[in-house]
N, C-alpha and C positions, 0 to 999 in steps of 0.2 A: 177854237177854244171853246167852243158853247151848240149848244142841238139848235140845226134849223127850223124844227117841224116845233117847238114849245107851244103849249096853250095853257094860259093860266086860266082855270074859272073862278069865276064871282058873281054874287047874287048882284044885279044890277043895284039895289034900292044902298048897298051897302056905301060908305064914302069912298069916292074915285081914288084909292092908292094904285090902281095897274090902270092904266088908261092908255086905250090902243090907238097904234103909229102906224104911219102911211108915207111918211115921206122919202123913202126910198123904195124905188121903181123895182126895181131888182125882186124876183119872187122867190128865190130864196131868202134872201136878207131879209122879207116882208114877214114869212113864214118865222128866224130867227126872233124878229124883233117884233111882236106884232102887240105884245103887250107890256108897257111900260108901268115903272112902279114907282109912284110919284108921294115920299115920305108929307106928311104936312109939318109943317115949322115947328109944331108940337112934339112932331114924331120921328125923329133924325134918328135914325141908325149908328152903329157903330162905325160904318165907312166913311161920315163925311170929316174921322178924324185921320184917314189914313194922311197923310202928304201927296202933294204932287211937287214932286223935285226935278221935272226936265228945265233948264234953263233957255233964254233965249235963243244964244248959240246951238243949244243941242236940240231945238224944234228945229230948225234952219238945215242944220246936219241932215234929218229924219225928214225931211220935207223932198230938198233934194235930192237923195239919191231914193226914195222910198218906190216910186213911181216907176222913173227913168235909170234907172239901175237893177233896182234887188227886182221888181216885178219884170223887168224886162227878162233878165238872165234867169228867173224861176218862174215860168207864170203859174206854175201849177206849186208854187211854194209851201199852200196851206196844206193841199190833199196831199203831198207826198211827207208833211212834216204828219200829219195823221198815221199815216201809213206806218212811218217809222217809229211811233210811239205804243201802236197796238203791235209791232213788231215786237217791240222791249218790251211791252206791258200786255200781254193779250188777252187778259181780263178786261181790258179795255174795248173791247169789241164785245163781249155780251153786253155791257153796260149802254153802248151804240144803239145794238140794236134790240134793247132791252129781253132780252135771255129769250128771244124767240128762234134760238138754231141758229144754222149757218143761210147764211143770206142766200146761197145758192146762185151764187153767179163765180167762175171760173177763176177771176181774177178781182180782187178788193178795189183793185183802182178804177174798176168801173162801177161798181156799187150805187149805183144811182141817190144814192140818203148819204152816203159820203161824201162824195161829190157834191153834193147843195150845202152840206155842214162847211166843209172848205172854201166853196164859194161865200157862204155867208161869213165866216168869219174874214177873208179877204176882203170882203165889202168892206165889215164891221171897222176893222185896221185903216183901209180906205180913206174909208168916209172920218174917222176921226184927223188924220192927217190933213188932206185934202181939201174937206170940204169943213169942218172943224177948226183946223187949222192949228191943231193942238192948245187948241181954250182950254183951260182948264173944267170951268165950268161945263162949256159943252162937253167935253170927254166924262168928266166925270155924270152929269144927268144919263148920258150913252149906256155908262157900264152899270148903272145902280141896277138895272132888267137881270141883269145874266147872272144874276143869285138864282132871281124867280126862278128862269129861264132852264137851270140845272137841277132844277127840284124834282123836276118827272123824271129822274134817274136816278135818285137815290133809293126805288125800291131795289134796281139792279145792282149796286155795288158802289154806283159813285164815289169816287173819293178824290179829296181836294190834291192828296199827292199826285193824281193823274195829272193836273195842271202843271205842276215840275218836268214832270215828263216832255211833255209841249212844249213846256217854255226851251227846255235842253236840245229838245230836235231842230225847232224850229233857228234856233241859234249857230246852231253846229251847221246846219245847212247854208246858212248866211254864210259865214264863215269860210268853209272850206269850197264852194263853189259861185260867189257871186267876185267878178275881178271890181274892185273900185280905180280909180286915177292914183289913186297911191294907199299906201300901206297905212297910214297916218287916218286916211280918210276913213277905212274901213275899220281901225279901232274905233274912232271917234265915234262911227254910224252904230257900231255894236255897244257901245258902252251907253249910248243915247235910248237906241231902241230897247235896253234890256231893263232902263228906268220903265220905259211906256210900258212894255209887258208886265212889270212885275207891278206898277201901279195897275192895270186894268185885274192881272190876276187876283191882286190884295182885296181891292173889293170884290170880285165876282165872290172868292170867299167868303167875308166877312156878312154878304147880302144872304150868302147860300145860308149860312149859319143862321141868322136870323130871320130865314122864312122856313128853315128848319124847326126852330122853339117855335114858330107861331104852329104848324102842321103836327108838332109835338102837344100841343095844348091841347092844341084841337080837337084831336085825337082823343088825351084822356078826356074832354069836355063830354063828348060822345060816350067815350068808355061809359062815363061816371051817370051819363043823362039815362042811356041804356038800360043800364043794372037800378036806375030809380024811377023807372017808365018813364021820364020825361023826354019830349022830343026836342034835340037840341039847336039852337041858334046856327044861322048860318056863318060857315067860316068868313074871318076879316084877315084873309092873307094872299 
């Protein structure tokens, strides 16, 4: 659900809001996540009003089978829920590989930049579950990044509906091809995981949008500094 290769820049002297992460091994996920965006008390965002509504029983659900079931019977769940969204969407693929042509390899699902975005987002899911443990706190600090983390796509077409998409694929594949212990269990798991998803997509959103208007100022700051000869302050986003 988010590009592995992101880099935000910033002037170091500026105050620490991205502050870069190390604590997963994994060099995709490293690559996804490498820099985090950390609001100060003063400076909350719109996201910290989204809700987190998984209940206990429904981390427990998510926990369970998330590992030893859905990864088991899909392990490539994330790159073929990809695959099947620039299927539906294939504007979705200039966006990827930001309008630089056709990747030039035979087949998509070897794509080497796909492949690490799917991996890292499996991480991403992973490690919230897992090692997380569906905190809310720690989930939610996790996904505050992947506003940033989206921004170096919005020259190409980004758009927050492509996350619909995603969220749909990924769903329908759960669904129609992972068997659970009983019928009951696998609603239970999908109506759980599709809290999680759409809590991580609401912010990824809500973050995107707001380091959008800060890239949007910015910009006329420039504009405006340019056409008065002045040379302009470095960005705080």
């Amino acid at each position: 659900m988010g590009c592995t290769q992101a880099k935000i820049q910033q002037d170091t002297s500026i105050d620490n809001e991205i502050n870069k992460k190390s604590a997963v091994s994994n060099d995709c996920l490293k690559a996804n996540h490498e820099f985090e965006r950390r609001p100060s008390a003063n400076s909350k965002t719109k996201s910290h009003l989204v809700k987190f509504t998984l209940t206990k029983e429904e981390k427990v659900i998510i926990q369970k089978y998330w590992e030893n079931t859905v990864l088991v019977q899909i392990p490539d769940l994330f790159l073929r829920t990809m695959l099947n969204s620039i299927k539906e969407s294939p504007k979705l693929l200039d966006v990827i590989n930001c309008r630089m042509g056709d990747p030039n390899i035979p087949e998509l699902s070897e794509w080497p930049k796909l492949k690490c975005m799917a991996k890292g987002n499996c991480n991403f899911f992973t490690k919230q579950i897992v090692e997380n443990h569906l905190e809310e706190s720690l989930v939610r600090k996790d996904s505050e990044v992947l506003g940033a983390i989206h921004i170096q796509y919005s020259p190409y077409g980004f758009k927050p509906t492509f996350l619909d998409i995603w969220h749909n694929n990924i769903l329908k594949l759960i669904r129609e091809e992972v068997n659970f212990d009983c019928e009951n269990s696998k609603e239970k798991f999908l109506s759980a995981f599709t809290k999680l998803a759409h809590f991580l997509i609401t912010i990824l959103i809500v973050e995107y949008e707001d380091h959008m208007k800060s890239v949007r100022l910015h910009d006329r700051e420039v504009s405006r500094s340019q056409n008065d000869g002045i040379s302009p302050c470095p960005a705080d986003f």
